[in-house]
N, C-alpha and C positions, 0 to 999 in steps of 0.2 A: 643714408645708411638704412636698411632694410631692417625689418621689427624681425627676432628672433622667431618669434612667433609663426614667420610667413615661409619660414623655413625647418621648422621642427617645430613638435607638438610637444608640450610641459614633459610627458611621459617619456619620450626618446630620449629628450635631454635628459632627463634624473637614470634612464638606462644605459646611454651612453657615459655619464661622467661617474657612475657610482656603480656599478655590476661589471669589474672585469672577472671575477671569478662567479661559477655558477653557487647558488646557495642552499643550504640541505636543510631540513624541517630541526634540530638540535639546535639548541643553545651552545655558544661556542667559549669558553671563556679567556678572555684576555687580559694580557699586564701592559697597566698603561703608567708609564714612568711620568711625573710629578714631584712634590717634595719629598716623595716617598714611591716603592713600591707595593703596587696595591693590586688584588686580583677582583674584579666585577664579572658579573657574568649578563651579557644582555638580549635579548631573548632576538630574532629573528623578525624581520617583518617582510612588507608585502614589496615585492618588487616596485610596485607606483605609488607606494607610499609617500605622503609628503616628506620637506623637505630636512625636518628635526629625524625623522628615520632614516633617511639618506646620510644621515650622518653615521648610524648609529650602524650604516650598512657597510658604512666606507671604514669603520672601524673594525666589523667583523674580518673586512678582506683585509686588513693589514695584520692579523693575528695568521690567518690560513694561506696569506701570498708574500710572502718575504719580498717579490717585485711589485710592487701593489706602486708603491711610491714614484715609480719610471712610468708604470703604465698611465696613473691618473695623470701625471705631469703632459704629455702625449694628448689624452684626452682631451684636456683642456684646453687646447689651442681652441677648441670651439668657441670658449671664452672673451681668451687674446684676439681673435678677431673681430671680435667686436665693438673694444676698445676704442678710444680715441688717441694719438698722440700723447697728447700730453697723459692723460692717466697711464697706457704704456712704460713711459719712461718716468713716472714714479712710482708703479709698480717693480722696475727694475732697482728701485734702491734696498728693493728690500733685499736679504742675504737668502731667507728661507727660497724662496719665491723662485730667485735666480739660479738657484739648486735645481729647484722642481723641476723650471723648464729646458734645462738643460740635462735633465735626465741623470743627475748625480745624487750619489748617497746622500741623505740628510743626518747632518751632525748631530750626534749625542747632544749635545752642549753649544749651546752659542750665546752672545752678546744681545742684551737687550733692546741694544737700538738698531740691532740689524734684524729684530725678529717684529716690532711692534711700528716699521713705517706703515702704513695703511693707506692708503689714498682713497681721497670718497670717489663710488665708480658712478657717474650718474649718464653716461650716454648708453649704458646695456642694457637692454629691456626686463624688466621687473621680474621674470620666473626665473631668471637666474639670481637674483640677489637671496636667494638661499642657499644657492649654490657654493659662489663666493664666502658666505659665511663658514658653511660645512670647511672650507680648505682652511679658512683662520683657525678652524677649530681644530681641525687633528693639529695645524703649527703648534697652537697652545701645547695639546696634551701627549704630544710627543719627543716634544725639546726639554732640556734643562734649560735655566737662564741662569749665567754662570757671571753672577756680579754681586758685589756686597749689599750695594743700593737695594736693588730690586729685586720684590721679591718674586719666589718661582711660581709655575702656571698653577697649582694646586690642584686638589683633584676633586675634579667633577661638580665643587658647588661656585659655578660660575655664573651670575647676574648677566643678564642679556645674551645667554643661550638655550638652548630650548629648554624647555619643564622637565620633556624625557627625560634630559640628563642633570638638571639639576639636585633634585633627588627619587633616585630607584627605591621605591617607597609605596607599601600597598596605601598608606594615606592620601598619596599622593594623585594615586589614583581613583579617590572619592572627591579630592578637594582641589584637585591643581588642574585635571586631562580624563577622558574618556566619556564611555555610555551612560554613566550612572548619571554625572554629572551633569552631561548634554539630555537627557530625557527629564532628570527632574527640574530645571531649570527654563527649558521650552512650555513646560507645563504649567508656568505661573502661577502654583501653588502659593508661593509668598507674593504679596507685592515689592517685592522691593532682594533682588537680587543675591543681595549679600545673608540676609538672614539664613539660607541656607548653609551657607559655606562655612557659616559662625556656630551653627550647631554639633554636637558631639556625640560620638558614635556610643549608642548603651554595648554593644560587643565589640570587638577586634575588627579590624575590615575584611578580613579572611570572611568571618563571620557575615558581614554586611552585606560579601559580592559574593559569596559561596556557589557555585556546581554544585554539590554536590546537596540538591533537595531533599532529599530525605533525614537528614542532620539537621540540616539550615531551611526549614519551612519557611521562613520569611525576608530568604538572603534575593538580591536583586536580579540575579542570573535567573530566578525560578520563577518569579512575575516575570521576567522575560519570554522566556518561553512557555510558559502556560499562555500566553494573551499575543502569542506570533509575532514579539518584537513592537507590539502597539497595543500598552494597558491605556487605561483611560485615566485622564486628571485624578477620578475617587481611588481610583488602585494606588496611582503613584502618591498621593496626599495619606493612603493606609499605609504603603510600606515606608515613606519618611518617618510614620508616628511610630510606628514598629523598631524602626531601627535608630531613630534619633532623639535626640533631648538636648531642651533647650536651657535643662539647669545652667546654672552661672559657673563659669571656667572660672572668674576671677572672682576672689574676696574683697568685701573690703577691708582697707588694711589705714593701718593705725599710725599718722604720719608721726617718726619717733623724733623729730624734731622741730615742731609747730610750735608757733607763739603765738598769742594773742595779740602782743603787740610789735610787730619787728620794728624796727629801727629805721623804716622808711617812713612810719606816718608822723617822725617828728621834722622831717625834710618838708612835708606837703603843707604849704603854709594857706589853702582854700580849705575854709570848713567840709562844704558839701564832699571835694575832692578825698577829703581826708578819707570822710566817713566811708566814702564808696570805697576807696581800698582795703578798705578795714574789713569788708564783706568781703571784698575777692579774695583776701586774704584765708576766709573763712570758707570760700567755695572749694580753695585747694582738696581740702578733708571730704569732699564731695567728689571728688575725680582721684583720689589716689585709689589705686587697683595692685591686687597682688595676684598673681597665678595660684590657683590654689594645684595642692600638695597632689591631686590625680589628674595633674596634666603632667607630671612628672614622673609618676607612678607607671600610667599608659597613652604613655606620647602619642604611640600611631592612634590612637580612636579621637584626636583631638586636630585643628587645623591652629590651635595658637600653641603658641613657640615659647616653651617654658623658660625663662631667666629666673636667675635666684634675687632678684631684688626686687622691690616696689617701682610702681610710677606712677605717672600722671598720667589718663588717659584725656582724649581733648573733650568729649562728651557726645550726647547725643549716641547716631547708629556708630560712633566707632568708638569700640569695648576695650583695645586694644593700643597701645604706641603705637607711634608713626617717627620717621625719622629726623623731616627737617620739621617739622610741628615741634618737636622738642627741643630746638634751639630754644625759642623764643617761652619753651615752658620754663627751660633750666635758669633764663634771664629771670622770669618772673618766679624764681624758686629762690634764687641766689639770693637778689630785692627783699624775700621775706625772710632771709636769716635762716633759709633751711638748705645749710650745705651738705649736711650725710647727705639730706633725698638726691641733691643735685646730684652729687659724685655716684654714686647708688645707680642712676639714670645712667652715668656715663659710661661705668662699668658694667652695665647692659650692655650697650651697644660694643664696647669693644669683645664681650664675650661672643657678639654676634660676629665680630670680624675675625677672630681667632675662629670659629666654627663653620662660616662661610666664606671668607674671605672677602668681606664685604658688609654692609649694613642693608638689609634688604626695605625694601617699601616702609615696610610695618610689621608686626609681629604676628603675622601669622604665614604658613606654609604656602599658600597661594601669591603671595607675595615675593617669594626667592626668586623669581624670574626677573624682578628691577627693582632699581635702588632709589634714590630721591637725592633735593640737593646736596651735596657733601658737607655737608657744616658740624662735622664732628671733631675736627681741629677748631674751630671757633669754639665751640663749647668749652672745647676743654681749657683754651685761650681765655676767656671769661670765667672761669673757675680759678685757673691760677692769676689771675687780677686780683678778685678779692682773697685769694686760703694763704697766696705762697708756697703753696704744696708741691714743695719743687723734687721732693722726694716721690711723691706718685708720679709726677713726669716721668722718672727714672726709668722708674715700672712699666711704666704705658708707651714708651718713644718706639719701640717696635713695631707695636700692634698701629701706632697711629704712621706709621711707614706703611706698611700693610694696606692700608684704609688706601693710602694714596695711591701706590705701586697700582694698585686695579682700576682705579682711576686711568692713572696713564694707557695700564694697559689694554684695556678692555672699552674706554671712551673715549680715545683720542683718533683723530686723524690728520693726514696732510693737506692743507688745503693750502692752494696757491693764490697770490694775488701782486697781481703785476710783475711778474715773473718770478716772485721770492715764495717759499716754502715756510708754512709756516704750520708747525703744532697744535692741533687746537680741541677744545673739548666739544661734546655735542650728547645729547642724548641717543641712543640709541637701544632696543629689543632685539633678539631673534628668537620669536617666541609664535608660531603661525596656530592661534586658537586663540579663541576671547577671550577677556579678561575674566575667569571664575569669581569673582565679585560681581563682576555687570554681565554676565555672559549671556541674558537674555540681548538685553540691550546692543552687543558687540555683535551678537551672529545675525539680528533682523538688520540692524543696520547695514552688515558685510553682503547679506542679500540682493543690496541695490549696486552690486559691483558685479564683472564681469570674474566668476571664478579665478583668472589667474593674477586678477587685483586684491584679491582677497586678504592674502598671506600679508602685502603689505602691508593695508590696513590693519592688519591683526600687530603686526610690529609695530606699527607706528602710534597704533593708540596704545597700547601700553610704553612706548617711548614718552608721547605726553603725560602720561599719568606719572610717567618717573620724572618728569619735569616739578609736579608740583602741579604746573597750571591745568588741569586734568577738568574742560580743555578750553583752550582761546583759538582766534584767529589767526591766533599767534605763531601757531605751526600750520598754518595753511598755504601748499600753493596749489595752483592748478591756473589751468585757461577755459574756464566752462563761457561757453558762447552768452548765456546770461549774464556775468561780469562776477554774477555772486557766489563765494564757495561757502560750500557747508563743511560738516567734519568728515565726510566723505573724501576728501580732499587734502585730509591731513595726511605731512611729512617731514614730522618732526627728524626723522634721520638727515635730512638735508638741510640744516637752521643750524648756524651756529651761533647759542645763544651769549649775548653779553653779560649774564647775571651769573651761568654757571662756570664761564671762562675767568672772571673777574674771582669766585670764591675760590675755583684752582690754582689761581694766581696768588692768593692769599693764604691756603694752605700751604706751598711750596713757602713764602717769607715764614710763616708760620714754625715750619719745620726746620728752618734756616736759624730762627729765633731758638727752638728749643736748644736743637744742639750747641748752640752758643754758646746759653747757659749751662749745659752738660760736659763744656767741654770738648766735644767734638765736633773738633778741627772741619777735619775731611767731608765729611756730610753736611758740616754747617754749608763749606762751598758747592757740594754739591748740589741741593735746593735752591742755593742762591742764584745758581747755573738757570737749572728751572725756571726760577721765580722771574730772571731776566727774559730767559727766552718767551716767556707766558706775555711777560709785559709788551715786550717786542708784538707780540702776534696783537693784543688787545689796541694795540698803537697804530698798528699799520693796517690794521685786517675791519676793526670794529668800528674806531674814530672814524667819524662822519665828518671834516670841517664845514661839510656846506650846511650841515643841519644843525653842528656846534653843539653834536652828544654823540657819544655810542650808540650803535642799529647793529641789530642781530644781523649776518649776513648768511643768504642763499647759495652755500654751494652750485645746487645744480642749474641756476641760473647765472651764479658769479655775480650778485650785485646786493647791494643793501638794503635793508627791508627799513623803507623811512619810516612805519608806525609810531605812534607814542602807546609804550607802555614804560609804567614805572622804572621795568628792570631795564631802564636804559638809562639810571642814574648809577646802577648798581657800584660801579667802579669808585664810586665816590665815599658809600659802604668801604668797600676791601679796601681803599687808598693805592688803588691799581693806578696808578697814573705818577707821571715827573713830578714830584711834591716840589722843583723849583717852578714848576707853574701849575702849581695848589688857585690863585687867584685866577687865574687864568680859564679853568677848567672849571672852578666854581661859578663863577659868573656868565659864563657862556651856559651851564646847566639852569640860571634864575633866567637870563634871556627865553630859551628853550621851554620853558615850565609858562612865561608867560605867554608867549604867542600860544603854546597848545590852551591858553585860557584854564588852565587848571584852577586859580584861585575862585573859577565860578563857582566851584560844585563845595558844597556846603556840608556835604558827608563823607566827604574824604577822595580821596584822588582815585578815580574809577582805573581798573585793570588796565582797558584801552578804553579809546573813542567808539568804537564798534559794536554797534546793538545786534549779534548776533544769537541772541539766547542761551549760550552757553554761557556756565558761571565764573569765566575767567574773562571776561570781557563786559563791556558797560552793561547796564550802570552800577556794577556790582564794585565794593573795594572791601583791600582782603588787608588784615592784621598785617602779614609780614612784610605786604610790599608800601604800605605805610612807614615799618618801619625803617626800610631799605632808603627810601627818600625822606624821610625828616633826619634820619639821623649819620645819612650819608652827606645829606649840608649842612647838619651841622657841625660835621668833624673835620668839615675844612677851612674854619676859624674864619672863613671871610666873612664880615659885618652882613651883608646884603643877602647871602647864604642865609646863617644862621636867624637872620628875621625871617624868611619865607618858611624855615623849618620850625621857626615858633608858631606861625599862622596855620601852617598844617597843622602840627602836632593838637593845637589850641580846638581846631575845627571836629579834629577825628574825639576827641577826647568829649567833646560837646554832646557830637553824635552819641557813641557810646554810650554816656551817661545819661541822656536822655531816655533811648532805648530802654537801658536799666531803669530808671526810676517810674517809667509808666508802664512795665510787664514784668520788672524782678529776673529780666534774664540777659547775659551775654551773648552774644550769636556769635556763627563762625565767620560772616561777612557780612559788609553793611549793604546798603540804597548810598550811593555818593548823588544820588538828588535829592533824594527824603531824607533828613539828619533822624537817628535815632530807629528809622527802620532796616530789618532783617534782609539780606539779597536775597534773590532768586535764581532760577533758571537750571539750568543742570542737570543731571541725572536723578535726583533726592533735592526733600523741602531744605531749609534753613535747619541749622543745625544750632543747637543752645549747650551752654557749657561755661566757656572753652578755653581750654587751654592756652592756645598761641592768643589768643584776644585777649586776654586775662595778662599775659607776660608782658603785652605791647603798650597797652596800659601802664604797666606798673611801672616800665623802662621809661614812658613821655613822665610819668610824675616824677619822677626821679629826675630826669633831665632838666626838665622844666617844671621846679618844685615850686617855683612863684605866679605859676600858671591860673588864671581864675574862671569862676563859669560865666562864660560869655553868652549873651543873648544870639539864641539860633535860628535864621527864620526854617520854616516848616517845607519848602520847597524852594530849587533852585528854579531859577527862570531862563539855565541855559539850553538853547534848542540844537543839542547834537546831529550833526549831520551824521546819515547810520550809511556806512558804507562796506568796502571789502575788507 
């Protein structure tokens, strides 16, 4: 099959599938039907504009061509030919789709599962895969989804489509996309990428980008043109000091329910152990942050995302929450008898899903473009373990539907395996610009790519970062002639991961569980529908028998990625698996653990095997995926399990504490060769604080309160073989 490429130029295609009407220099405004009707107005762009404007083109022509929907359907045979069989005829299950190409009106109103089959397309060549996405996108926001379950497409603030449209927002345009942003961040004025995007506008951003120089002497537009579109490093380091400051967004804030001594360190029966919780317990009051009151006042001059409540931030460069970081905060919040803050934290996040329809990265603006792992029904799960607060369920069962429905919708696809179909979760962006946190780092790196590889990479590294592991091996494929890939090479859109499959799996019981206890019937079975088919998929699609665990599997190559990494115990976390063969699964996981020789490493169970440099892979181990494997064996009650989960637990705890006792600080990952040292590698140093290290701790002493400090030697002697 012939590269699209050897037949049309990126350009022809974005002008054949997206210009059938010609377009006028006016802003056009249009009504885009969602759970509401709403009027936006979006401004005009350039015919070869990439492909987040392509969208925004294909939506101008659907307001000014009432045939707009016949003609693209037409169009896109260009597409369909490209295709393979089999993605063909499950692109045909879909109901939208089959409209299109058949040149029929599209329905007000349709069925959820005839609007969200998606099949992953991996045989069309890459400049189309924006393409493709633009046609998901008018589906979304031109249908109703007419079902009780699920909810509808909502408007405009959508995780994993372009920034344009996530929010039309002059902030947005300082801190999320454009010239400001790309000229001062090329200019590595800061060391370290993010400090810019963290700082806060002293005017309006009107003021900030202003035209109009004569008002605005020191707006950006006017160093622009004074200096022909190229000031120098000292201009752009005068207009950041001009128009920014670095005062603190957040207060510190007063935790309203800390103790000095919670009710865990009478459980902790090791002197030393006690004591060290007794501190972390005291660092909480060191990391709680509150938004202070003029982030609230003038949203737009600010990139963090005002909530009415406290949190815990994890420490170091990140000022701000993060999403699945605070699983393991509100674990170690719960532990110290501080349940307002926990609850406080939750009803953050769910404000965030009432207002975006989704939980974004972390709290700041630059971040609504992706989400992180879904662990916001766990949370809440482990809140009502210890409150009982079955009355706030009440309250929350919608919005935590909500959290999910986007989930399905927006992260799912079909992927086949041995003939059967199966639903499955996967990370995924369509976001084609670097990440405004690293954007130095995203655009030199997208450099050593061929232009129309670009975009992908720009999706797919912010797909990894919305994974959490931000970044491993983990999302690598390629065939480079040397054997060895780098992150140039990441594609996380074609991984389907076992860890985030396994917590969707668990959400859906989850929600099956609530309405239980609410009472409702109907929903309870429906989740449970879910929850089976998730299982189904994790059973037939993920289970390895010859490797006896779960392996992330490779769509676009159809086969299973044998790696060790932790989250290939994950399912043992969620209890994703036939609890009639609980033994069965546990034991093949201790098998598994010991051939990868994991009990070598002395500071905890490394990411992967793979010395690739980046900090989600050797010799780095991180808090949560520690957690994920001690306490995913030892929730499956088998003897043999639960000792290897004591041994872990025992080791990482050692580390940890050692660390602490000779620098007085927590990191955010450890050395799994050197016990007690800080990781490395990455984009930024070692981070100290912190939050999720702090939670994962307090969860192993609680676990295992009879636990004691075991002599550590100071380096392992195992010699990793460093490969792909």
């Amino acid at each position: 099959m012939p590269s699209l490429n050897e037949c049309l130029p990126r350009e022809k295609i974005l002008r054949t599938l997206f210009s059938s009407s010609r377009l006028d220099t006016k802003s056009t405004n249009m009504k885009i039907r969602g759970t509401s009707d709403v009027c936006r107005s979006f401004p005009k762009m350039d015919i070869a504009a990439q492909a987040g404007n392509a969208i925004v083109r294909a939506l101008d022509n659907v307001c000014t061509n009432s045939r707009y929907f016949a003609i693209l359907s037409r169009k896109l045979e260009i597409f369909v030919e490209m295709l393979n069989e089999t993605e063909i005829r499950l692109l045909k299950r879909n109901k939208i789709w089959r409209m299109f190409s058949q040149g029929k009106e599209i329905p007000r109103e349709t069925n959820a599962a005839d609007t969200y089959i998606r099949p992953a397309i991996t045989s069309v060549d890459i400049v189309l895969s924006d393409e493709i996405t633009a046609f998901w996108w008018i589906m979304d926001h031109f249908t109703i989804i007419n079902t009780e379950f699920q909810a509808g497409p909502g408007f405009l603030m959508v995780a994993g489509r372009d920034s344009d449209l996530i929010e039309r927002s002059t902030r947005c345009e300082i801190y999320c996309t454009g010239e400001l942003l790309k000229t001062v961040q090329l200019a590595e004025i800061f060391p370290d990428s993010k400090s810019f995007v963290d700082l806060h506008q002293i005017n309006d951003p009107e003021v900030t980008l202003s035209k109009r120089s004569l008002l605005f002497p020191h707006s950006f537009y006017r160093l622009m043109n004074e200096t022909d579109n190229k000031p120098s490093r000292s201009q752009i380091r005068q207009y950041v000091n001009d128009n920014f400051a670095s005062s603190s967004e957040l207060i510190d804030w007063t935790l309203p329910d800390w103790t000095e001594n919670p009710s865990i360190l009478k459980r902790i029966q090791e002197t030393k152990y006690r004591e060290w919780a007794k501190h972390l317990n005291e660092i909480w009051k060191d990391l709680a942050r509150k938004a202070s009151p003029e982030v609230a006042k003038y949203p737009e001059r600010h990139s963090l995302i005002y909530v009415n409540n406290g949190f815990i931030i994890p420490g170091g460069r990140f000022k701000e929450f993060y999403y699945w970081d605070s699983y393991w905060v509100i674990e170690g919040l719960l532990l110290s008898d501080m349940y307002q803050t926990a609850k406080g934290i939750i009803d953050n996040f769910l404000y965030m899903v009432e207002k975006y329809g989704f939980i974004p990265n972390g709290g700041r603006i630059y971040y609504l473009m992706r989400s992180q792992p879904p662990l916001l029904h766990l949370m809440v799960s482990r809140y009502l373990e210890i409150t009982r607060d079955y009355e706030y369920l009440r309250k929350i069962i919608s919005t935590l539907e909500k959290e999910f429905a986007f989930w399905q919708r927006e992260k799912m696809i079909d992927v086949e395996k041995d003939g059967k179909i199966y639903k499955m979760g996967h990370y995924v962006v369509h976001s084609t610009r670097p990440r405004p946190e690293s954007f130095k780092e995203d655009y030199l790196m997208a450099q050593n790519l061929p232009e129309k590889m670009q975009d992908f990479f720009y999706n797919n590294i912010k797909a990894g970062a919305e994974s959490g592991w931000d970044f491993s091996n983990r999302w690598y494929i390629g065939n480079n002639k040397s054997g060895m890939l780098s992150l140039l090479n990441i594609s996380t859109q074609y991984i389907i991961p076992v860890d985030l499959n396994a917590i969707l799996q668990q959400n859906a019981r989850l929600l099956n569980e609530f309405h239980t206890l609410l009472g409702n019937n109907a929903k309870s079975q429906y989740y449970m529908k879910i929850a089976g088919e998730l299982q189904m998929a994790i059973d037939n699609v993920l289970w390895n028998e010859e490797s006896g665990i779960w392996l992330d599997y490779d769509v676009k190559n159809e086969r299973s990625r044998n790696m060790f990494y932790p989250s290939n115990l994950t399912p043992l976390y969620t209890k994703s698996y036939n609890r009639l063969q609980r033994e069965r699964y546990a034991l093949s996981a201790v098998k598994y653990l010991k051939l990868q020789k994991v009990d070598s490493f002395l500071g905890g169970t490394p990411s992967s095997l793979n010395h690739t440099g980046e900090q989600w892979d050797f010799p780095n181990a991180w808090p949560p995926l520690q957690s994920f494997i001690v306490m995913g064996l030892y929730r499956t009650g088998v003897s043999e399990a639960m000792e290897i989960a004591h041994e872990l637990a025992s080791r990482w705890l050692a580390s940890n504490y050692l660390g602490y006792a000779e620098n007085g600080y927590m990191f955010e990952k450890y050395d799994s060769v050197v016990p007690g040292h800080g990781g490395g590698g990455g984009e930024y140093h070692v981070q100290t604080g912190f939050g999720w290290t702090n939670g994962v701790v307090l969860e192993f002493l609680n676990t295992f309160s009879n636990i004691k400090v075991g002599e550590v030697a100071y380096e392992s002697d195992l010699n990793t073989d460093i490969g792909e």
